[in-house]
C-alpha positions in Angstrom: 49.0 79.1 -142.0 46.7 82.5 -140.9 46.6 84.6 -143.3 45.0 86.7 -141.6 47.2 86.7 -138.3 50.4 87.6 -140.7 48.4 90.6 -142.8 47.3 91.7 -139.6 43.9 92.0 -140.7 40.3 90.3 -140.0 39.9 87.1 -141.4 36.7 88.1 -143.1 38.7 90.9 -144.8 40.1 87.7 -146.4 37.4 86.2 -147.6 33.8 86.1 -146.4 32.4 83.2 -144.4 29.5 82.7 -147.8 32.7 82.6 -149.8 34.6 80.2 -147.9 31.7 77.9 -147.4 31.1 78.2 -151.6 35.0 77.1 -151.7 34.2 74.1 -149.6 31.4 73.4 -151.4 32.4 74.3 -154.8 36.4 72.8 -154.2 37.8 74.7 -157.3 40.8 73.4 -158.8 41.6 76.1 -161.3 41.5 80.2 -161.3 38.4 79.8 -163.6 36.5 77.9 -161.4 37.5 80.0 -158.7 36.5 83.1 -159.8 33.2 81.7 -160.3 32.3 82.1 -156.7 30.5 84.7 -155.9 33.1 87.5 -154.2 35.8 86.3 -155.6 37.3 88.7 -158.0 41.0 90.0 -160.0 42.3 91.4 -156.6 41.4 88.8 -153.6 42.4 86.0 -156.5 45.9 87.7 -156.8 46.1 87.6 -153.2 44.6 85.0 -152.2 43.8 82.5 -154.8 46.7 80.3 -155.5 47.1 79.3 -151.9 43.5 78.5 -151.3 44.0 76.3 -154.1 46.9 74.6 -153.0 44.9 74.1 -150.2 42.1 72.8 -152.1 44.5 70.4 -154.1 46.3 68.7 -151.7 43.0 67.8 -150.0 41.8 66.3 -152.8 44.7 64.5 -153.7 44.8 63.2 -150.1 41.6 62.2 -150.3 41.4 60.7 -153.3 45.1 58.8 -151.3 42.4 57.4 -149.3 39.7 55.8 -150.9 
């Protein structure tokens, strides 16, 4: 999925490579601890949020599949 692509926008305009690496980082599971993370706020969480943290989940579930 490109998020980016479909908007038909940068994918920094997104979110910011410091954010991203924060997400990976970070792996927030839960709006709260999202919008912990430094450029992260109301707007790009509605937007964005809940599919980053899909994303987020279902690696960790996978994951935790694994070991």
């Amino acid at each position: 999925m490109d998020i980016a692509r479909r908007r038909n926008i940068k994918p920094y305009m997104v979110f910011q490579n410091s954010v991203l690496k924060e997400m990976a980082t970070e792996m927030p599971t839960t709006k709260e601890e999202m919008m912990r993370i430094r450029g992260i706020r109301d707007r790009k969480y509605e937007e964005y949020g809940e599919v980053f943290l899909n994303i987020i989940r279902t690696h960790l579930s996978e994951r935790n599949k694994r070991q």
